[in-house]
C-alpha positions in Angstrom: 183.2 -93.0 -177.5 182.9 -89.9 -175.1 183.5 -86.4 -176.8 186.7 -85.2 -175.5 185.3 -81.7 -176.0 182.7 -82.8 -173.2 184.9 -84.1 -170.7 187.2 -80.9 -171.1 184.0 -78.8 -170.5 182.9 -80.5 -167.7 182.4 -78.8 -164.2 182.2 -81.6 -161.8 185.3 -83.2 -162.6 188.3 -82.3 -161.4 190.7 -79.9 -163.2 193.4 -83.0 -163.6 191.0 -85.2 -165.6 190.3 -82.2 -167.7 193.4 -81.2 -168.7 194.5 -84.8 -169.1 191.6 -84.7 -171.6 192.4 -81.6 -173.4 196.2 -83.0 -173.3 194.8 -86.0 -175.4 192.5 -83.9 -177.6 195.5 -81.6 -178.4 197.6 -84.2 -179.4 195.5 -85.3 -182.5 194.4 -82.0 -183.4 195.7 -79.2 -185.8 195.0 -75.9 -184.2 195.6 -72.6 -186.3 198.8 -71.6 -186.7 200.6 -69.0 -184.8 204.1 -69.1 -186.0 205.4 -66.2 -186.7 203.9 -63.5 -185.0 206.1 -63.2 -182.7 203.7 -62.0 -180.1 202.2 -59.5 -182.3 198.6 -62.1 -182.7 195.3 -61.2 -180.3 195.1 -61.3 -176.8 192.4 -61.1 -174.1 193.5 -61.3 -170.3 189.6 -61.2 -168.9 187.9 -64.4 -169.8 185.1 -65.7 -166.7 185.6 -69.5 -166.2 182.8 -71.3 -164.0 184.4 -70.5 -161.2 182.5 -67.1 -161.1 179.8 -66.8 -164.2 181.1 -68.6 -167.6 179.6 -71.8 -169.3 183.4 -72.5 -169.9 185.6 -74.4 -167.4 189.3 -73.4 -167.9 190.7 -76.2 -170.0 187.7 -75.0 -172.3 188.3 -71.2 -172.4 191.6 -71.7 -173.0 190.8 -73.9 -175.8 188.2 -71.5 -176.9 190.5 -68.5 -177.5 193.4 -70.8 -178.9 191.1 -71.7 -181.8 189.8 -68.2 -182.3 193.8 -67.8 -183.2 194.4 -65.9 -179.9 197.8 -66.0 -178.9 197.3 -65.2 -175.4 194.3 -65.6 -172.6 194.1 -65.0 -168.9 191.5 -65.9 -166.6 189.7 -63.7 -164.3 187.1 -64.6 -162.1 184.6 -62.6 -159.3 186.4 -62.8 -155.8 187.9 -66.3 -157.1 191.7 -67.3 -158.4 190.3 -71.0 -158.3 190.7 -71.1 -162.1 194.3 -70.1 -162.3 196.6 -73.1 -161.9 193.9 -75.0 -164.4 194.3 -72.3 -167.0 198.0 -71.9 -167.0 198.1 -75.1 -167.5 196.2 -75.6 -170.0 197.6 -72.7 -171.9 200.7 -74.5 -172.0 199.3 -77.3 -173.5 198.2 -75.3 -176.6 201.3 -73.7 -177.0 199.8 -70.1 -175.7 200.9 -67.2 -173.5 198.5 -67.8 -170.5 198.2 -65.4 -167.0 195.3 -65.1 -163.8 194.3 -62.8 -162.1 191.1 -61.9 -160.2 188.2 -59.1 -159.8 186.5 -57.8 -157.0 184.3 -54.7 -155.7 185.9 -52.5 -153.6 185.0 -48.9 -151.7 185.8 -45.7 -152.1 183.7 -44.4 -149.4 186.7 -43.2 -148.0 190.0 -41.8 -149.4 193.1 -43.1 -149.2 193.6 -41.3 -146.4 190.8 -42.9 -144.2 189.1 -40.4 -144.2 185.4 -39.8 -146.5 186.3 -39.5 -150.0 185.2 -37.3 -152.6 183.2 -40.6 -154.7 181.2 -42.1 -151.9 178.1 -40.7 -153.6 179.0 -41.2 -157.1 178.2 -43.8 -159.5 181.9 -44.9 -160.7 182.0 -47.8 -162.8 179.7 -50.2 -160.7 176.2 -50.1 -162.4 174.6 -51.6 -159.2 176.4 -49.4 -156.2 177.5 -45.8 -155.6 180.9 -45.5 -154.4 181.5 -49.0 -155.3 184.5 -50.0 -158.0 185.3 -52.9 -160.2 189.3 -53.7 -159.6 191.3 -56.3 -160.8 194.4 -58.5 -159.0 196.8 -59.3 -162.2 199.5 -61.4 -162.4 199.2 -63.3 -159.3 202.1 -65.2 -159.0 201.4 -69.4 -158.6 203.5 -68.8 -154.7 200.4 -66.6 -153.5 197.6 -69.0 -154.3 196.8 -70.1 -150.5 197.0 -66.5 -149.3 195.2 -65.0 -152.1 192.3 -67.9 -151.0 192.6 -66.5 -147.7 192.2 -63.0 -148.1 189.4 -64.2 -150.4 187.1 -65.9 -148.5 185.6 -63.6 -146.0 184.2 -61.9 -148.9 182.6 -65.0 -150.5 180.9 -66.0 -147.1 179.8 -62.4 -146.6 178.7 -62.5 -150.5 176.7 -66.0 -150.3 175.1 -64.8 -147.1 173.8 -61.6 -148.9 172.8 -63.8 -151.9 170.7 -66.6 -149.5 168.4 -63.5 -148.5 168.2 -61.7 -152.2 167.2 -65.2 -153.3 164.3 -65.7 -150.9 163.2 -62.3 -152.1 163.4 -63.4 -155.8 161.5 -66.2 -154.8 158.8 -64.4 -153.4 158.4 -62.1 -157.0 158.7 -65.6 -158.6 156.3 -67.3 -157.1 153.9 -64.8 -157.0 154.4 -64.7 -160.7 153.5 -68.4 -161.2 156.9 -69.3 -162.5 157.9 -71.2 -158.6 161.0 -71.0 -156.7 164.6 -71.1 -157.1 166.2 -73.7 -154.9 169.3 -72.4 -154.2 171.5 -74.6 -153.0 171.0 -77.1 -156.4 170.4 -74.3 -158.8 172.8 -71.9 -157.6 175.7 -73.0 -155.3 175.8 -76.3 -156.9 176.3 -74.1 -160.3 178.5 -72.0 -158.8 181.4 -74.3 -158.0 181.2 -72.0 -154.4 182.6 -75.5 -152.7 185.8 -76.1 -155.1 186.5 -71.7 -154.1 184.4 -70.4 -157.0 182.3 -67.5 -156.0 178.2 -66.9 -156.5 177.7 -63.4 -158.5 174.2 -61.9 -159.4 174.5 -63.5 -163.0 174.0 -67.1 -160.8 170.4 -65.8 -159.8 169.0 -64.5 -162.9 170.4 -67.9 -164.2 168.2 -70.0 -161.5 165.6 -67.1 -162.7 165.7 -68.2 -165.9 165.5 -71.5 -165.7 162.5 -71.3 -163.9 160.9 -69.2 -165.8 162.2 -71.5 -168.8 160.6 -74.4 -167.0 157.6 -73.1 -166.4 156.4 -71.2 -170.0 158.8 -73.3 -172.2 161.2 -71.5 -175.3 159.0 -69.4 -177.8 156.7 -66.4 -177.8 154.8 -67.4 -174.5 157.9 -66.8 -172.3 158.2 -63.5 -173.8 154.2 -62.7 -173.1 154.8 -63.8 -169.4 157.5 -61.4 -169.1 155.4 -58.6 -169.5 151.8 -60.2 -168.5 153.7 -61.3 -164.7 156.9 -59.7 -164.0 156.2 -56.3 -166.3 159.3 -56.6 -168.4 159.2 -55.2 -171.6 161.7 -55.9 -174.3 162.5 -54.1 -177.3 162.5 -55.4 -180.6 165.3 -57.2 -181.0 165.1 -59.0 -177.4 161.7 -60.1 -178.0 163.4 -61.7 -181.5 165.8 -63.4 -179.0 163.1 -64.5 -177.0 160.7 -65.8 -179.4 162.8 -68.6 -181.2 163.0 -71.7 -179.4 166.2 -72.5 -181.5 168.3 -69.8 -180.3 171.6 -71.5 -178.9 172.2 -68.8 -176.7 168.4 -68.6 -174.8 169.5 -69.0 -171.4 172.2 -66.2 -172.0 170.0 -63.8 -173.7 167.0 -64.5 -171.4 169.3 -64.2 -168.0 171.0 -60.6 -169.3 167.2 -59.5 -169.9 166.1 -60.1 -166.1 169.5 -58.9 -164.9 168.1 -55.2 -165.9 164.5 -56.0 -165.7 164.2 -58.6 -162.1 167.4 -58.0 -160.0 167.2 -53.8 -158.9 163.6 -55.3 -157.5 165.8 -57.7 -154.8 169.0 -56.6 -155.1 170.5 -55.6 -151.9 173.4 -53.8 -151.1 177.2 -55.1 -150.5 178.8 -53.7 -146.8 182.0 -53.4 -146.6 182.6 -56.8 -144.7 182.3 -58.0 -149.0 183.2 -54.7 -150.6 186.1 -54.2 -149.2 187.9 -50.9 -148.8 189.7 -49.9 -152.3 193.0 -49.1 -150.0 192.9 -53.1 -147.9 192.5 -54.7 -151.5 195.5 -52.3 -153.1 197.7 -52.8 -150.0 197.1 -56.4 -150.6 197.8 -57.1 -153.9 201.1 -55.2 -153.8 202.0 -56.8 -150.6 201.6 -60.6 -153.1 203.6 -58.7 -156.0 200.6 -58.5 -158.0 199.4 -55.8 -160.1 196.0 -53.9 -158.5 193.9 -52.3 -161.6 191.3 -50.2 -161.8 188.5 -51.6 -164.3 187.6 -48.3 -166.2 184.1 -48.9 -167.5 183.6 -45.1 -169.3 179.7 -43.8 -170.0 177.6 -46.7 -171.5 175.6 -46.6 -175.3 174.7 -50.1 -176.5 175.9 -52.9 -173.7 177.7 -56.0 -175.7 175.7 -58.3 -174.1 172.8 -57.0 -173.5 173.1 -56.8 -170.0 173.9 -52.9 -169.1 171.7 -50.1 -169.9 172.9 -46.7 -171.8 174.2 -45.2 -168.8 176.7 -42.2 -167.4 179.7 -43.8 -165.4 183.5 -41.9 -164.8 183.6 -40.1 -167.8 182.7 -36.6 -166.2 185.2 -36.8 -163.6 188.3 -39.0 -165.0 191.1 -36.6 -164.0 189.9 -36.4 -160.4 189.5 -40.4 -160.1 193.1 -40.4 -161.7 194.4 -38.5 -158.9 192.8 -40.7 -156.8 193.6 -43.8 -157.6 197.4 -42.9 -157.8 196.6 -42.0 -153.9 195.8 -45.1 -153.0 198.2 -47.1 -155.0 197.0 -48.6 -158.1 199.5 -49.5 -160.4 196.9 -50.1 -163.7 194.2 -49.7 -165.6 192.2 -52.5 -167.1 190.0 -51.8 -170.0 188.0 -53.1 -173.2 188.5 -51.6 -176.5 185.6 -53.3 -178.0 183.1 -51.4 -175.4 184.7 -48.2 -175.7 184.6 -45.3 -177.9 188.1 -44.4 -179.7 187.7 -41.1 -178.1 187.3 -42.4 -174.5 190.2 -44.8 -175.3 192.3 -42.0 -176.2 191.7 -39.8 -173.4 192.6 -43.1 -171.3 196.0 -44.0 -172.5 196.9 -40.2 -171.9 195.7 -40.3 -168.5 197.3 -43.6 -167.6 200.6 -42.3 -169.7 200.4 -39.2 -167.5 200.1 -40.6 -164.3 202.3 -43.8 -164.6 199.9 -46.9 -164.6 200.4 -49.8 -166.6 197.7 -50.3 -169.1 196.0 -53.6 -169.1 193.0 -55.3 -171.9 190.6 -57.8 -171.9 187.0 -58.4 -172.7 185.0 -60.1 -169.7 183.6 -63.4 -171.6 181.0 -64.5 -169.7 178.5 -65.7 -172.1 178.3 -68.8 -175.1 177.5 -65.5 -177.4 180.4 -63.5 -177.0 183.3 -64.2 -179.5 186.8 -64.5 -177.7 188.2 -62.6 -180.4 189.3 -59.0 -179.7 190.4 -57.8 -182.8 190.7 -54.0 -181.8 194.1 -54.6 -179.9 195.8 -54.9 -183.6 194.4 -51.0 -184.1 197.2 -49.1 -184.6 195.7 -47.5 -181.5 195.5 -50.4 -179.2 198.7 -52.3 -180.4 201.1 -51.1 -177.3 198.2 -53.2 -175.1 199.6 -56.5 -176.8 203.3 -55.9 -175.6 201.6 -54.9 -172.0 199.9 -58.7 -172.7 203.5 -60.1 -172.8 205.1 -58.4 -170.1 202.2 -59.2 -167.5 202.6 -63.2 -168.4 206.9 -62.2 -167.9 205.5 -61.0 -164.4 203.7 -63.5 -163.4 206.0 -66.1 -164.3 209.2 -64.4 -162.9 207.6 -63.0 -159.6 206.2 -66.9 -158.9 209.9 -68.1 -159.4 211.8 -65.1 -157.4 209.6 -62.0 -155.6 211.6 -59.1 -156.7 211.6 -59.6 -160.0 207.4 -59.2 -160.0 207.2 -55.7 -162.7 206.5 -53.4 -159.5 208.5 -54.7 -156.5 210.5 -52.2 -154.9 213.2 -54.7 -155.3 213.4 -55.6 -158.6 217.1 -54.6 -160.2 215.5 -52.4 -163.4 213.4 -50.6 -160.1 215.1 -47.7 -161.9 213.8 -47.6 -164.8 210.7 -46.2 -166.3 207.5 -47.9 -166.2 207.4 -48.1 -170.3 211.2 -49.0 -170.6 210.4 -52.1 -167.9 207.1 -53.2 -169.9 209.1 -53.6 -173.6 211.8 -55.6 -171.7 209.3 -57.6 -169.9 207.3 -58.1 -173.2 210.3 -59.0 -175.2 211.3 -61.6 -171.8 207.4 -62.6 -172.3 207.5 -63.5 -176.0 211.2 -65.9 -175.4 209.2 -67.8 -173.3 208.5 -71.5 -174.0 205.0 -71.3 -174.4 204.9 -75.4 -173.9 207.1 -75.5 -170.8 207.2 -71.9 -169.8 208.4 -72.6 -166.1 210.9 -74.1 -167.5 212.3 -71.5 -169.5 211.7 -69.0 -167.0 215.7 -69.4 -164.9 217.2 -68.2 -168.9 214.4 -65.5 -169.1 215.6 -63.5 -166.1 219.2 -64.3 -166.8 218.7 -62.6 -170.3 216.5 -60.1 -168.3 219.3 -59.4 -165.8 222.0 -58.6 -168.3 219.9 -56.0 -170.3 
């Protein structure tokens, strides 16, 4: 008999047959119990699917967190909502408050004004780019699918164009190295799931990278002696432990986050602004759908999680003046990761968002098999407001896909008057009354409740 668990993992079938799968899975399992909580259990709203960089379709991310005990997950993949209507979905069929949304790189060249801004030169929260910014689109209502797609894909053809010539140039360092070439249409777009409207990020090359490399020296300490001997990377102690144990589960992971600091900055080349967009045309964009544009706050850089980012200085130097700026141009939140953050830095972020009246938003990007779903710093007494915040953005996204001016920030919506903190605890509370199984469903009573309060 096939393992269920394979078919629900599997990226080139379509997301019908894997939810049917994880429907019949479901059904004769015994997941751990949430009752009770009363949306007060773990959430994480950034989880990468492989329709950017993940080794976990939606069905199985979805699956993932609901066994770690998480209550609630959202997808959110690199210039890509393909993953969406898969993972709401399959949320629902675990019983678990699921939402979508989407990142991208955008510019602050300019101001919000137009006119050259005072971070075009500045290393924000981008490790790659100056005067480039992570940003998420939350809460995307299901209605906005099509146009989101549309808006979407001048920047993945400008993207895989960009990534055709960095690959040739990775191919040259390869092959000059004795490891061969990447072929990228079968070891990247293939991969990629670019055709069903995933998206190909930098993670997709040093994966080709690494498999190559793989194929060529093999698992074990020889790999690790090539590194240095032909490509000059040297590891520290603890990667070359990684790297020298043909058992590790997690080789291709470990291996890829190793040449994304030591290979890429040799071909990387720079985005335009035909891909990274101007900060202003994505905010304008996302309000315009009645979703929520974030800023991804990133904050100065010890130890990277996975492996992947070197001890670096980001926004932490100037957070007041980015405040002000991205209240010019319209953001409405700020997305951020307790476990990557200092409680310091998280502090002096909750002020600054209380202060200047953006929604606060958490997740942890999941984007490798090493990283644990859990996120257990959002039950800090700290952190704890970020689950209600969870709840409301899931009452958004189902109540702005059913009726637009109910979305948490439209002009129109009848609590417009309101604060911000007064909306998000009745959202939350509309959030939690949900049926999790058929939350679409529910979602009519939900604003009728909403409506009279």
């Amino acid at each position: 008999m096939d393992n269920p668990l394979i078919t629900i993992n599997n990226p080139d079938i379509t997301p019908e047959e894997r939810l049917a799968a994880l429907r019949n899975w479901s059904a004769q399992k015994t997941l751990p119990d949430l009752t009770g909580k009363a949306g007060g259990g773990e959430i994480n709203n950034h989880i990468h699917t492989i329709y950017s960089f993940s080794p976990y379709t939606p069905a199985m991310a979805a699956l993932k967190a609901r066994e770690a005990g998480l209550e609630a997950a959202g997808s959110v993949d690199h210039d890509s909502l393909a993953a969406a209507p898969e993972m709401i979905a399959a949320a629902a069929v675990l019983g678990m408050g699921g939402c979508s949304g989407l990142e991208i790189r955008v510019s602050f060249k300019n101001g919000a004004d137009g006119k050259p801004g005072p971070f075009a030169d500045r290393k924000i929260n981008n490790p790659d780019s100056e005067g480039s910014v992570y940003m998420t689109i939350q809460g995307v209502p299901s209605t906005a699918l099509e146009k989101t797609a549309a808006f979407l894909e001048p920047i993945r053809k400008n993207r895989l164009k960009r990534s055709r010539i960095m690959i040739k140039k990775a191919n040259t360092i390869l092959t000059d190295a004795g490891f061969g070439a990447v072929d990228f249409d079968s070891g990247v777009i293939q991969k990629s799931q670019y055709e069903r409207g995933g998206e190909i990020t930098e993670r997709h090359l040093m994966a080709a990278a690494a498999e190559k490399i793989i194929e060529h020296c093999g698992k074990g300490p020889r790999l690790a002696e090539d590194l240095k001997k032909k490509l000059g990377i040297t590891n520290g102690p603890k990667q070359e432990q990684l790297l020298s144990d043909p058992a590790n589960p997690h080789y291709l992971y470990d291996l890829l986050g190793i040449l994304k600091t030591g290979l890429l900055p040799r071909f990387f080349i720079q985005p335009g602004e035909d891909e990274c967009i101007p900060a202003k045309t994505a905010v304008d964009f996302a309000l315009s759908i009645n979703a929520i544009p974030a800023y991804a706050y990133l904050g100065d850089v010890g130890e990277s999680p996975t492996g992947d980012k070197k001890a670096e200085k980001f926004e932490d130097d100037f957070l007041p003046e980015l405040f002000d700026e991205l209240r010019r141009i319209g953001y409405r939140a700020v997305t951020y990761m307790p476990p990557r953050n200092t409680a310091a830095q998280i502090k002096r972020i909750q002020k600054l968002c209380t202060e200047g009246g953006f929604m606060e938003i958490s997740g942890v990007d999941i984007n490798s098999s090493r990283q644990s779903f859990n996120c257990p710093e959002v039950l800090s007494p700290g952190c704890r407001h970020l689950l209600d915040t969870t709840w409301a953005l899931i009452a958004h996204e189902r109540f702005a896909s059913v009726d637009s001016k109910w979305g948490l920030f439209s002009p129109a919506n009848p609590l417009a008057l309101l604060s911000l903190q007064e909306r998000i605890i009745l959202y939350a509370q509309a959030g939690k009354s949900l049926d999790l199984k058929h939350p679409e469903e529910s979602v009519p009573a939900c604003i009728e409740k909403l409506r009279r309060s």
